[in-house]
N, C-alpha and C positions, 0 to 999 in steps of 0.2 A: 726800423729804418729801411729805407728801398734798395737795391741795387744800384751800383751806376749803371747809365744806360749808356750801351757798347752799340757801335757803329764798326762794323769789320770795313775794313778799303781795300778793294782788288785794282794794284794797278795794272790793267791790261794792256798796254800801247798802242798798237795797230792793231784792227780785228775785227773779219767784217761782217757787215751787217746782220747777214742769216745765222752767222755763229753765235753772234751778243744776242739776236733775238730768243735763240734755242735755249742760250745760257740761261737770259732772266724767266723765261716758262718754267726752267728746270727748278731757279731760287725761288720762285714763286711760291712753287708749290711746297717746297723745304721751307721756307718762311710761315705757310701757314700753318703747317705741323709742327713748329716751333723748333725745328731741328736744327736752324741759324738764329743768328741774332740778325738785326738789322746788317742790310749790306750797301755796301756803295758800288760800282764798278765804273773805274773814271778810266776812256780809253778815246780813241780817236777810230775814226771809217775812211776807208776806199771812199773813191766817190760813189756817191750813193742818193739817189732820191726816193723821199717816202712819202706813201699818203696817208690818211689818217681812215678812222671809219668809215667818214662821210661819202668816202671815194669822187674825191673831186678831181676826177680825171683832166676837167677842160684846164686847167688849173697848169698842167704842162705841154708847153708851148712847144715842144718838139717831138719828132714821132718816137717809135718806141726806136728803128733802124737807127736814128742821126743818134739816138741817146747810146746808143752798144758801138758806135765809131768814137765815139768821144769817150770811153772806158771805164761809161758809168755804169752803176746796177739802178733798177727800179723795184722797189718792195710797197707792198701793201700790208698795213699794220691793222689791228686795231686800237690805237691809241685812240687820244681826243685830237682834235687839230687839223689842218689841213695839209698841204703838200711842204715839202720844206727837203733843203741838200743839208748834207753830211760829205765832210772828205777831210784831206791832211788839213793840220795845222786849224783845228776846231776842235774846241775842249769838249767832251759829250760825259757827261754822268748819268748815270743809271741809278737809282734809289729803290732799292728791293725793301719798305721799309712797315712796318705796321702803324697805318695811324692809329688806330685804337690806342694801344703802346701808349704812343705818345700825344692823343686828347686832341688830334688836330681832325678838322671835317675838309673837303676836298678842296672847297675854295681857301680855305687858309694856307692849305698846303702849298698849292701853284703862288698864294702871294710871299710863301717861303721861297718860294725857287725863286723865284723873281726878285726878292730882296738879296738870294745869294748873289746873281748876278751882279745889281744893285751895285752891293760894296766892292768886289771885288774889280768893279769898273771904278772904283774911286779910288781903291790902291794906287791905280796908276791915272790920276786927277783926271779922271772921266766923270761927267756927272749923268748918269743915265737912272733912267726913271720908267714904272711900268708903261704898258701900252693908254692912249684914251679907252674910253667902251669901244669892243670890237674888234680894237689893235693887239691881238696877243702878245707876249714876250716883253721883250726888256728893249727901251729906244734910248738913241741918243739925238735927241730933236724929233726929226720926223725919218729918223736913220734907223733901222735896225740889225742891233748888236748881237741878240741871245734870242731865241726861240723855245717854247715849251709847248711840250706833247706830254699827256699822262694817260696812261689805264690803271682805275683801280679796280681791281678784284677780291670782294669778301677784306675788304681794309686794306689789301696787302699792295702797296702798289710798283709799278716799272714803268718802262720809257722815261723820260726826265725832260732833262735840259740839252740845250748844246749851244756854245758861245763863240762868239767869232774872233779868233786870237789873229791871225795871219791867214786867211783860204784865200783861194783863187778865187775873187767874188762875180768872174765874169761866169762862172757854175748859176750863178743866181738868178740871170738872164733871162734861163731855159726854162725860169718860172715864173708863176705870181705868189711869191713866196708868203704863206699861211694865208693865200686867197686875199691878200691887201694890195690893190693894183695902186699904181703912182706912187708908191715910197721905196724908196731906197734902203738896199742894206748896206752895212759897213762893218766895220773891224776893228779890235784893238788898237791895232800898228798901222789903221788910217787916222786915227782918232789922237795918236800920240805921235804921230808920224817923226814930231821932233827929237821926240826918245830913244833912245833902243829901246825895245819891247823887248825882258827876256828871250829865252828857250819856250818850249811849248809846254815841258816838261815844267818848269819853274811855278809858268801859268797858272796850267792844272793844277797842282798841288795847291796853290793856293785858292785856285776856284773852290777845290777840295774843302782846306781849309774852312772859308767862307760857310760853307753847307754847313760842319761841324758845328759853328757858334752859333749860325742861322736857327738848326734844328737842337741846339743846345746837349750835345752828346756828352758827357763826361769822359768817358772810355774811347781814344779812337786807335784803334790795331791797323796799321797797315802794312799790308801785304804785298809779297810780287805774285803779277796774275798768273805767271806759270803755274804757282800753285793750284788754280782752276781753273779747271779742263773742260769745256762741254761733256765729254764722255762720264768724267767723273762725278758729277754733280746728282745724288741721289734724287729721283723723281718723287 
């Protein structure tokens, strides 16, 4: 009989960009040497914009000057995907996970992240649905709620998701956010406007959650991210 399959969860809360990035290189690489189990890291960013491999620089609309007045960062990744913001009040997970492990090929995987969104927008009677061909992420109409960017490396993959709970979505502006012009992004707490929307914290965990039964883990350990450090994290 198999193992259960264990999903560890680092919740890191604020933490920025180039730290999470350094962090998932470092689990990366400990993931492929099998010295982790699968990992999650569910935490939130600074303001932040990112690009993907493609470098589709035309992609943002303001100079690099206007973007360091306004107290953002700009990073170049190599995920998949195009340009797209990160800041407060945006659920972001990180899935350090082996698909091999777990029998999934790339495009199943992204239609896993997409269904985690999925539900976790119906929790709070949201009906959102993946993108048509072309549109990535997760919409609500012709709204977009959730974004997805992945790298996988030798099975092992990072970057993830990030879902729009409460941002400041006038950040969104400053782009053509994953290179799709004339649509609109939105947010949880526009979308339920009627509601209280929890805490951010409440959210997450259950975004969390959602992943869990999405990628069917039996085992889920959750942690506080103090526990991991950039420094600490064997290479």
């Amino acid at each position: 009989m198999r193992s259960p399959r264990t999903l560890e969860i680092f919740k890191m809360g604020m933490i920025s960009y180039l730290d999470a990035l350094i962090l998932q290189e470092k689990l990366v690489l400990s993931r492929k040497s099998g010295r982790i189990p699968d990992t999650l890291l569910s935490l939130q960013h600074p303001p932040t914009y990112t690009l993907g491999k493609r470098r589709t620089d035309h992609n943002l609309l303001i100079s690099q000057a206007d973007l360091e007045k306004m107290g953002a960062e700009l990073h170049y990744t190599q995920r998949g995907g195009d340009i797209t913001f990160h800041g407060p009040h945006q659920a972001v997970l990180y899935p350090i996970v082996s698909l091999r492990e777990i029998g999934l090929g790339a495009r199943k995987y992204v239609e896993r992240l997409e269904q985690t969104m999925i539900e976790l927008s119906s929790k709070y009677r949201v009906r959102a649905s993946p993108g048509k061909p072309g549109e990535t992420g997760v919409w609500v109409g012709d709204r977009k709620i959730g974004a997805i960017g992945v790298r996988i490396s030798n099975g092992i993959t990072s970057h993830g998701l990030a879902y729009n709970v409460n941002p400041d979505l006038r950040y969104f502006e400053h782009i053509v956010p994953c290179g799709i012009a004339d649509k609109e992004v939105t947010s949880l707490k526009r979308e339920v406007e009627e509601v209280n929307v929890p805490a951010d914290e409440v959210v997450q965990d259950h975004l969390v959650s959602c992943f869990v039964e999405q990628f069917e883990y039996e085992d889920a350990i959750w942690k506080d991210g103090s526990a991991l450090r950039v420094c600490d994290v064997e290479a």
